[in-house]
N, C-alpha and C positions, 0 to 999 in steps of 0.2 A: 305243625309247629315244631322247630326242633326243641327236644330240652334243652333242661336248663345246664346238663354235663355233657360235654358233647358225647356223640354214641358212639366212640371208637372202640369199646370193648362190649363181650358177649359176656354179661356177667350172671354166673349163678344166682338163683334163689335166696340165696342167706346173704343176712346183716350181722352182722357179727358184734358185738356192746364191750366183750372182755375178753380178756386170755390171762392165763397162766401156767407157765410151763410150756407143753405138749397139746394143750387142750383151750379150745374157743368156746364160748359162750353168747350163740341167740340173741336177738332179740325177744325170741319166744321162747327161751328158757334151755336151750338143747346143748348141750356138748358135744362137740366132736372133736376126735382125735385130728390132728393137724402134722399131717406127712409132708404138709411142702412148706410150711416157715417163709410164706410170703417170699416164694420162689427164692429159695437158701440164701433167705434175707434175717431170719431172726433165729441169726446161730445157735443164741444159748436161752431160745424158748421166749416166750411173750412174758414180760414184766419181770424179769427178774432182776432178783433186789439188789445185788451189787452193780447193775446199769441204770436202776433207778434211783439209788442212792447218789450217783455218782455226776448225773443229770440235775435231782436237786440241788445238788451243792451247786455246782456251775451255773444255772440257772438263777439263784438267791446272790449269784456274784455278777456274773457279765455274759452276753448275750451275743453282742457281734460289735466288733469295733474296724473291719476292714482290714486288707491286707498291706494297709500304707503304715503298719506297726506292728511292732514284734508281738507276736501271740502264745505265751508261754506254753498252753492246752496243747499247741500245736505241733512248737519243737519237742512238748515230751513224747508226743508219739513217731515225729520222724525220726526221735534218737532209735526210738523202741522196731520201729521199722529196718533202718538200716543196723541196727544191734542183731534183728532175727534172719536178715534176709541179704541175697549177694549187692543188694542198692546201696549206694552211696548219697542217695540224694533221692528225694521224692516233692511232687505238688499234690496240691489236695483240690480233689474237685464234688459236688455235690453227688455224684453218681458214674456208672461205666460207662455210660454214652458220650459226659465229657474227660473220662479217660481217653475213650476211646478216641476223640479228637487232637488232643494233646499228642500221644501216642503216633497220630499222623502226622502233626507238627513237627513235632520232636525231632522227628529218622530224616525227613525230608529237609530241616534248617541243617541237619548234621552234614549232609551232602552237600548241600549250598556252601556251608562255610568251609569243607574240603577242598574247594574245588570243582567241583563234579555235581553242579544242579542239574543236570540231566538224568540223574540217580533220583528219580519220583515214583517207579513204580513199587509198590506193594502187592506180596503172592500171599494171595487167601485162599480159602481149601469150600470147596463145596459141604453146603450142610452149617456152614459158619452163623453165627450171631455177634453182632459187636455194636450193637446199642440201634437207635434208631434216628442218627442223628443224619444229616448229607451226607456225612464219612463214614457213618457207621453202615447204612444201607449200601451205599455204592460197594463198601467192602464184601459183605453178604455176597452182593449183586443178584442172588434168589430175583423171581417174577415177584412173590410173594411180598416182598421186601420191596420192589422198584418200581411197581409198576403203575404209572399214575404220577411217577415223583420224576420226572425227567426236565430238564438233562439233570443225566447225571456230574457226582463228580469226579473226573479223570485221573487216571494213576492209578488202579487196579487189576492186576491181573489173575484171573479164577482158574482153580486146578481141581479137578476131582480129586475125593477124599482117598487116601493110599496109592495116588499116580507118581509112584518113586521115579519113573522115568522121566516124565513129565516135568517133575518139582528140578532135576536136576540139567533138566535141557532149559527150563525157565532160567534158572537162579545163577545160567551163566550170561544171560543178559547183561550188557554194559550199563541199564539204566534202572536194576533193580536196586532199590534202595533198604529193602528189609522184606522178611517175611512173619505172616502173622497167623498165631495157630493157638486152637484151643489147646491145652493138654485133654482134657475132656468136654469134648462139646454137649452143650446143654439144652439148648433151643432143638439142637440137632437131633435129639435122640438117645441121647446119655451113650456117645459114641467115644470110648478111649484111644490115644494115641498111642500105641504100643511103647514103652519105655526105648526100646532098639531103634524106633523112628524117631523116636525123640531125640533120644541121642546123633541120631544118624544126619539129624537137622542140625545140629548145631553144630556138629564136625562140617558139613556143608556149608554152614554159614561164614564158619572161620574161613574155609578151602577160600570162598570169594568175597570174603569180604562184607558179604551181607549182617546188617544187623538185624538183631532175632525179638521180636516182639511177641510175648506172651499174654494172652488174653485170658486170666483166672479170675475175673469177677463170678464167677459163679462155682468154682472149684475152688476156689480158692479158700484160706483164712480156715484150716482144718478137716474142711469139708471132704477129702480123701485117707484122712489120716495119719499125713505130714502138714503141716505146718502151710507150706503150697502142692500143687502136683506135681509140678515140676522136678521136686525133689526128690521122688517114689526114681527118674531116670539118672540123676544123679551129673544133671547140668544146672547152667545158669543163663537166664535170658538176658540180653541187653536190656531189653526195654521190658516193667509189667503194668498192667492194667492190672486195678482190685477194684472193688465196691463188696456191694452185697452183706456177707459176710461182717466185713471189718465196720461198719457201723451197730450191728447187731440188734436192726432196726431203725435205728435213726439213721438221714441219708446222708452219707459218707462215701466216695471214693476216692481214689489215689493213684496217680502215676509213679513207679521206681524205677530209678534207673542208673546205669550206670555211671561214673565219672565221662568216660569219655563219651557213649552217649548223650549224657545232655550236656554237652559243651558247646552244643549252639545254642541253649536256652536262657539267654541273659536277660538282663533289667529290659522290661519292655516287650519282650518278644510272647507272652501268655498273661491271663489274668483272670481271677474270679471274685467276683464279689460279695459271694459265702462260703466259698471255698475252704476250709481247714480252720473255721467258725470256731470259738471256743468248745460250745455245744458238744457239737460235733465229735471233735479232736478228744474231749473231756472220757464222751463214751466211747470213741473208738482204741481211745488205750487200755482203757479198764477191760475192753475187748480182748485187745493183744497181749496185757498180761495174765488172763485167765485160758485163753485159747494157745500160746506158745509155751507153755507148761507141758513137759513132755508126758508126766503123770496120765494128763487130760488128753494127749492125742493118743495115748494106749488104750483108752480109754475107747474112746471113739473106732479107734479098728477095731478093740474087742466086741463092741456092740454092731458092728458093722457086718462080722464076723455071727453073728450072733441070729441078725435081719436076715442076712442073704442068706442063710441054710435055711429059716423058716420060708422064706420068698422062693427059694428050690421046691421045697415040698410042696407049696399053691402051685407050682407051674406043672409037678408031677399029675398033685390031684387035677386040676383043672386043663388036663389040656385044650379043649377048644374058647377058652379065655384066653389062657396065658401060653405064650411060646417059650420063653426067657427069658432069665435075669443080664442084665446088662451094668457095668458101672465099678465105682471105686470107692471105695471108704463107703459113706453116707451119702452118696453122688450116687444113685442108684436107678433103673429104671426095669422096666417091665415089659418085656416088647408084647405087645397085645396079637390074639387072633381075631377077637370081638373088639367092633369099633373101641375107640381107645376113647372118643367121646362117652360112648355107652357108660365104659368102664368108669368114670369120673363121677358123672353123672348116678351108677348104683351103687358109689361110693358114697357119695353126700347122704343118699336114702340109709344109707347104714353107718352114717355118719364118721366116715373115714374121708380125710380129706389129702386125694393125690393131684398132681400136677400135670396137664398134658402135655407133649411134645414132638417133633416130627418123626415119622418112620413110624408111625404107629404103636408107638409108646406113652407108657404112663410114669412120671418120673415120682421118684422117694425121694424129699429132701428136708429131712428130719430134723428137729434141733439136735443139734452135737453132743448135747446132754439129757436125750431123754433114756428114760427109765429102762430096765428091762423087764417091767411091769409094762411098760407104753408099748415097747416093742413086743409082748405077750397080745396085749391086747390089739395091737398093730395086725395081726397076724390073723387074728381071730376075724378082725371086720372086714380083712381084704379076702379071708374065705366066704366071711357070707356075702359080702358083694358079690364075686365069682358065682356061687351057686345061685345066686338070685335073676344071673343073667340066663343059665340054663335050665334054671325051672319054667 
């Protein structure tokens, strides 16, 4: 008999009752430290009181009234969006999977109303994640990702990860409509895009005309150490995908974009039905003005800075665990030489809780404000994990 959840995931042993901070709490009483924040979803730590405060109050006031009226929660945070960031305009969607559709929407109505609807293709990069929706997967296009879910949906075109030649013999295509790229892929591997390709992308995009979709639901909202990543190369995307982060637990995401980017998106043309919620919108500003405080992202590199020199010395001592540090800000990962399942799994025994991901790594994605008592103690249970695998 199937249950009663369907069994789409392979979930650990623990139940989890509470959290605060850096730290969860059992069912049967345990704590553990919590290095992935509900996969760099509870930026500033489980229950913290100025997201809970701030949920009360909105909550004791209005709940959901639809997007057929003005929603005050809502415009304070796309002031505060495009206040921090190169967008002029942003929609709010419950998560990165329907950014990530919007996002397809978007670039391909843009081309339509140009002129030019022959302009549908989309260049994605091997090793890619972008939700798990028809557009999200077709984009991926991984086996992993596609297989079983056919047909797919059309207008994607796949490039290995760092094929410069490649991306540039694509992106002279007549029918390329944008390109979409992590700054640091997540799913992938905690895999960075060097700043100089970053860059190198977006000069290419200009050379043809391509518009540039960035996908920072998982890097993004501080989690590098800027504000986005995109910012560490010191351009601007047309189009971004957020989530994750910018709810800070509650589910929250967002498409930005630019003026002329979204000038095919008029009355009619997208819609959600909980989309940029009071809720929502309530928490996800009190987000953005604790997290765009420049104070708080020094903060965050300096404890970033802090991780990775201890995560150096586990990979020294430990080599046949650990190969390498990988990653950016708080965006971190671990490349493993012992299964990186193992490595998860004698985490939880030691109650340290990391995040797996492809290429045989184990990702760090820490709340943005923990301690450096957490990060001490951080340090300490990813050593005895490690030696627990080689004893």
């Amino acid at each position: 008999m199937i249950p009663s959840i369907l069994p789409t995931y392979s979930r650990a042993p623990l139940t989890f009752v509470s959290g605060q901070g850096s730290w969860l709490t059992t069912d049967d009483g345990r704590r553990l430290l919590d290095l992935g924040a509900g996969i760099a979803v509870n930026a500033l730590g489980h229950a913290h009181p100025a997201l809970v405060e701030v949920l009360t109050e909105q909550a004791n006031a209005l709940w959901h009234v639809s997007n057929l009226y003005n929603i005050p929660a809502q415009q304070k945070l796309a002031d505060l969006l495009v206040e921090h960031t190169f967008a002029d305009a942003s929609f709010f969607t419950n998560s990165g999977t329907e950014a990530c559709e919007l996002a397809v929407k978007m670039v391909r109505k843009y081309w339509y109303d140009k002129g030019q609807p022959d302009r549908t293709t989309i260049i994605t990069f091997e090793g890619s994640f972008h939700g798990r929706s028809s557009a999200g997967i077709a984009a991926a296009g991984s086996e992993k990702m596609t297989k079983g879910f056919g047909p797919l949906l059309p207008g994607f075109k796949h490039l290995a990860f760092g094929d410069h030649d490649a991306l540039r013999d694509a992106m002279t295509g007549g029918d390329i409509a944008a390109v979409m790229v992590e700054p640091v892929q997540g799913e992938g591997g905690i895999r960075p895009l060097p700043d100089a390709c970053l860059k190198g992308l977006r000069d290419l995009c200009d050379e043809t005309g391509v518009l540039m979709i960035l996908d920072e639901v998982q890097c993004g909202v501080g989690r590098t150490g800027k504000l986005f990543a995109h910012e560490w190369a010191g351009i601007t995307p047309d189009v971004m995908m957020v989530a994750k982060g910018i709810g800070g637990g509650f589910p929250l995401g967002a498409v930005l974009a630019t003026e002329n980017a979204a000038s095919g998106m008029t009355a009619g043309t997208h819609g959600s039905t909980y989309g940029g919620n009071p809720l929502a919108c309530a928490v996800g500003s009190k987000v953005m003005e604790i997290v765009a405080d420049e104070a708080f992202l020094a903060e965050v590199n300096r404890k970033a800075g802090l991780l990775r020199q201890g995560l150096e010395g586990l990979v020294a001592s430990h080599p046949s665990v650990f190969e390498a540090v990988r990653g950016s800000g708080l965006m971190l990962g671990l490349k493993c030489v012992a299964p990186n399942t193992d490595v998860v799994a004698s985490g939880y025994a030691h109650d340290v809780i990391t995040v797996p991901a492809a290429d045989n790594v184990i990702r760090l994605l820490p709340a943005l404000n923990l301690t450096d008592d957490d990060i001490s103690e951080a340090l300490q249970r990813l050593d005895a994990t490690a030696a627990a695998l080689i004893a």
